[in-house]
Structure formats: structure tokens, C-alpha cells
N, C-alpha and C positions, 0 to 999 in steps of 0.2 A: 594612567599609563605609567610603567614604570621604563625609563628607558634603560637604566642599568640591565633590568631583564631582558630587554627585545636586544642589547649588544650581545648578553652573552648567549640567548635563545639562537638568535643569526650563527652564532659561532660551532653551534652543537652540532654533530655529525648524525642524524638519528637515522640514516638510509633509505628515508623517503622525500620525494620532495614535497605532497601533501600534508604528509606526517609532520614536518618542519612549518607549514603554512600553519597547521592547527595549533603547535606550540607557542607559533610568532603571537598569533590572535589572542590566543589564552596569555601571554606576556602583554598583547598590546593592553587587555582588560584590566589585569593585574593593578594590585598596589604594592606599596615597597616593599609589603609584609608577604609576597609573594600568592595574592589570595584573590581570585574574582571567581564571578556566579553565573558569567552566560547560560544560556539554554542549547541546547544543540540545535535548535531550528536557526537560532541566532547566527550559531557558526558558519553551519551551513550558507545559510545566505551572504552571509560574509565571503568566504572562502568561494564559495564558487563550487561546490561538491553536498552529494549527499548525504540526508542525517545518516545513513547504515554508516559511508566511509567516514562521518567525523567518529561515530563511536567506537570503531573499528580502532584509528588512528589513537585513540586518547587511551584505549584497555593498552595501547601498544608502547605508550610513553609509562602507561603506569608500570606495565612488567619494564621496561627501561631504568625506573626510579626517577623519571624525571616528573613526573606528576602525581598527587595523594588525590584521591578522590574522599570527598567531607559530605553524604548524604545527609538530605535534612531535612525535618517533616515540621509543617506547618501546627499552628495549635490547635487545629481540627483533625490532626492525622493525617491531612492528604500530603502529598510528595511536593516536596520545591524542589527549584534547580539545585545540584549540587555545587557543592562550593569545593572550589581547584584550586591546591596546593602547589606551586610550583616551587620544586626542590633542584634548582639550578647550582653550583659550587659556588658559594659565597654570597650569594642570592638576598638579598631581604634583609631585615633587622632582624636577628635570631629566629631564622625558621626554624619551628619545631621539627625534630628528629622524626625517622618512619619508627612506629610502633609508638609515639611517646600520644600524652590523651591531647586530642586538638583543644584550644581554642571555644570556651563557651559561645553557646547560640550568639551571634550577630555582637561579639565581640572577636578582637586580635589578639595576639600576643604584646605584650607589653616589650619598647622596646631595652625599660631598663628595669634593674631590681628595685619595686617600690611604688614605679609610677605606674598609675592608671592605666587602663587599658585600653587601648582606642579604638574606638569604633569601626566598624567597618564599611568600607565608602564603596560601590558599585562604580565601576568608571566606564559603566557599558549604559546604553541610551535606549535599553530596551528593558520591558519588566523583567522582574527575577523570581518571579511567584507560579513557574509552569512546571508543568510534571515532568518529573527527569522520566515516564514512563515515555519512550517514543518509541511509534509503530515498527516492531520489526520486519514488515513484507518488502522496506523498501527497499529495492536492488543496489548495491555495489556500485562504484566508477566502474570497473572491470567487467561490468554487465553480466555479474552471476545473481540471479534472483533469492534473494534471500530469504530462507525458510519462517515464515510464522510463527509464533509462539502462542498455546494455547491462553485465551481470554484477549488476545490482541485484538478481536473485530468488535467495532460499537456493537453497542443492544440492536440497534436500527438495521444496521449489513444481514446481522444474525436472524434476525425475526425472515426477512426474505431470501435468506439464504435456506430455512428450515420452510415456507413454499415453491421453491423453484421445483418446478418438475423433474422427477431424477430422466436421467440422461446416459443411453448404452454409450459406452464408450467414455472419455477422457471428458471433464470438465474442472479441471483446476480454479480452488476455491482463492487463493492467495490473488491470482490473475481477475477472476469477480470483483473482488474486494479493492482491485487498482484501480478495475474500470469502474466501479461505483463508488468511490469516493474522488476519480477523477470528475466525474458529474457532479457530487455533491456540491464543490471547490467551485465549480463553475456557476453554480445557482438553482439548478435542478431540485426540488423539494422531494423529500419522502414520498410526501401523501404523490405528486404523480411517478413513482418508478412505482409504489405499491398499487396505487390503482392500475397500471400498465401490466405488471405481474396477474392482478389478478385474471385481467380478462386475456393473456398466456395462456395462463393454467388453464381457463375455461375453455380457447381453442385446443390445446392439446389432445384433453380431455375427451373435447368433442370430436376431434379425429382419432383419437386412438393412438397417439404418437408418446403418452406416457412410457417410460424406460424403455425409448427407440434411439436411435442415433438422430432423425429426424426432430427432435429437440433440440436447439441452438445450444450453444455453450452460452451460457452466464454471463462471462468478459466477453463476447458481441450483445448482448442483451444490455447489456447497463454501458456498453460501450458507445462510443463516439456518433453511431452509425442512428443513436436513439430509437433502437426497435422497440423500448416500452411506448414508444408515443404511437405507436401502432394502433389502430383500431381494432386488429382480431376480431374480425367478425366471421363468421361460420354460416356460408352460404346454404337458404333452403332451396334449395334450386336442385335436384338430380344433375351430375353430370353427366355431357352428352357422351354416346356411346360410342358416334359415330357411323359409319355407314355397316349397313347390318352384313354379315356374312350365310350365305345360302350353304345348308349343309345338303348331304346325301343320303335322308333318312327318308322311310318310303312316303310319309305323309309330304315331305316340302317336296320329294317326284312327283306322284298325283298332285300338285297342288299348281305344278308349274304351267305356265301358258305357253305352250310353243311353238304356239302363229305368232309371238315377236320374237324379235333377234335375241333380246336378253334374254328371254327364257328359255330359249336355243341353245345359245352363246354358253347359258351358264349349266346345261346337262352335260356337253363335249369336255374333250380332255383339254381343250383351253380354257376355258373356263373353270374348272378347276385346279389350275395350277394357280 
């Protein structure tokens, strides 16, 4: 932690007050060289807010100039956290300038001409090995749902999203996709929402409710209420009719007995109403 950064971080006016909390955080991680690697889940749960609004806040400091974002890919090609630049006024042993080339991999700026270049130390107590790639469906503080971005849903969401029975009317995929990975986080296994889908599909099917509005939407499906854990089963039973109604056709007149009351009852004009 460097505290020189969190004095002048507090000091800065950036016109949000969350936006200030992520700068504070990203200062608290900081080293002198003005550089730490949180993940946004990190922040997040620090802060008290969601990954959408930390990423939101941090694109907002970067158009500010008050942060360089340093993407950085592992020796296997996949994504680490990025490593954050904080470019405060006077900030750090020689921050390097915007546009100038950062900083080799998992090395700092040297803070004088000649010496070595010092390592760089994580002041944060969580790994730093996670994918800057984070889900974009999650909503805002401000409670605006935030649009998805193509390839964002696992393989696992997708595979059951391409069975669900289509559905007249509205079924929003992004809302699916909250509700079932709300379950997933909870403990809920695959193999039972896909066994529960299947035998769905199979009542659907057996009713006839394919591309009806009688198809639930997806987010109560995978949601809270655990309608996959349903049984669907598809009654062989005839449903009852009911109590039969007597028409006026000549066979059920000849047919009628009209030494009792009903069969009286049901020729007159009360009986037909």
C-alpha cells in the first residue's frame, strides 16, 4: 500500500463517489511505483458494488488520465488480471508517461538511471492469475441490465439454452443466464437442470405447447422456484369431460325418456337454457 497515493487519491475530485472508492482501492493495492493487479471480482467485493460498476468506474478514470490499464497474457496465452497504472501528480518514483512503452512483464520502472529494476510485489491477498475477461450481463448499481456480449455465456448455459423449447412471446436470454448461474453458485449440478430440461421438453412436446406462450420463460425455469426438479410427467389418463350436455338433435329427442322429470325437464324451454 502506498499511502502517499491513498493522501493524494482522497484528494482527487473525480465526481463520483464510487468512482473515488475504486481509485482509493486501486491506491490501497498500489506500490510506490504506482502499479498493482487486482481482479475486478476483488474489487468488487471490496467495494461493496458490482463487477459491471467497477468496470464502468475504472474505463472512467482511464478517460480522466488518472489510470493506464497494462493488459497481460499468461505464457499460455490465456488473460491475467491487468496491471493498473495509477498516474496521480507527483505519484511514484518516475511514473512512466501515457503513450511512453510500459514496464517489462513482471518487472517496474527502475527508480534511478543504472539500477536494477525491481520487481514487482502484489500488495493485494488475493490471486492475480484471473481473467480480466468478466461477465458482461451483470447489471449496474443503478439497476440498468446490462447488455451481453456475444461468446459471454459458458459452453454448459449454451448447450441448454440451444434445447429449451422455443416460447411465443418474450423469453430473455441474458435473464436465463442470471437465473442459471444463480443455481449453478448455489450448488445445483449440470447433469440435474439438463436432466430436468429434458423431461420439459418431453412434456411440452407431449402437450403440444411447443412455440406457445404456455412455455415458461427460461429465467423461472432455472430460477429460484426450481421448476427443473419437477417431474413432468404426462398423464395417461383422458381428461374428464364433465357432466355431458343433452343437444336437440332428432336421435337424443326419440332417445329421451319422458316418464322422469329429467327427461321432461330437459325437452322444455328450462331445460334448455
Amino acid at each position: 500500500m502506498s499511502m502517499e497515493l491513498m493522501v493524494r487519491a482522497m484528494k482527487m475530485k473525480v465526481g463520483n463517489p464510487l468512482r473515488k472508492l475504486v481509485l482509493l482501492k486501486l491506491a490501497d493495492n498500489a506500490s510506490d511505483q504506482g502499479e498493482c493487479w487486482p481482479s475486478v471480482p476483488y474489487i468488487a467485493e471490496q467495494c461493496e458494488i458490482s463487477e459491471r460498476s467497477v468496470q464502468n468506474h475504472i474505463q472512467q478514470l482511464v478517460k480522466d488520465g488518472l489510470v493506464r490499464i497494462e493488459k497481460r497474457l499468461a505464457d499460455n496465452g490465456l488473460n491475467r488480471s491487468n496491471v493498473y497504472h495509477i498516474a496521480l501528480s507527483g505519484s511514484g518514483a518516475n511514473p512512466a508517461p501515457y503513450g511512453a512503452n510500459p514496464a517489462p512483464r513482471g518487472e517496474s520502472p527502475a527508480p534511478g538511471g543504472g539500477a536494477a529494476p525491481a520487481p514487482r510485489i502484489s500488495h493485494s491477498f488475493e490471486p492475480v492469475i484471473e481473467s480480466v475477461n468478466e461477465p458482461s450481463n451483470v447489471p449496474s448499481d443503478d439497476g440498468t441490465p446490462a447488455q451481453p456480449k456475444k461468446g459471454d455465456y459458458p459452453a454448459e448455459f449454451e448447450k441448454l439454452w440451444a434445447e429449451y423449447p422455443k416460447r411465443e412471446g418474450s423469453n430473455p436470454k441474458n435473464k436465463a443466464y442470471q437465473a442459471w448461474n444463480a443455481r449453478r453458485k448455489a450448488g445445483v449440478t449440470f447433469e440435474s437442470m439438463a436432466a430436468g430440461l429434458q423431461r420439459y421438453v418431453a412434456f411440452c412436446g407431449a402437450k403440444g405447447q411447443v412455440g406457445t406462450s404456455y412455455v415458461m420463460q427460461a429465467s423461472r425455469f432455472f430460477g429460484p422456484g426450481l421448476e427443473f426438479n419437477n417431474a413432468w410427467m404426462v398423464s395417461s389418463q383422458p381428461a374428464q369431460s364433465g357432466v355431458k350436455r343433452h343437444s336437440d338433435t332428432a336421435a337424443d329427442l326419440e332417445g329421451r325418456n319422458y316418464e322422469t322429470r329429467i327427461g321432461w325437464k330437459n325437452n322444455t324451454q328450462e331445460g334448455r337454457q
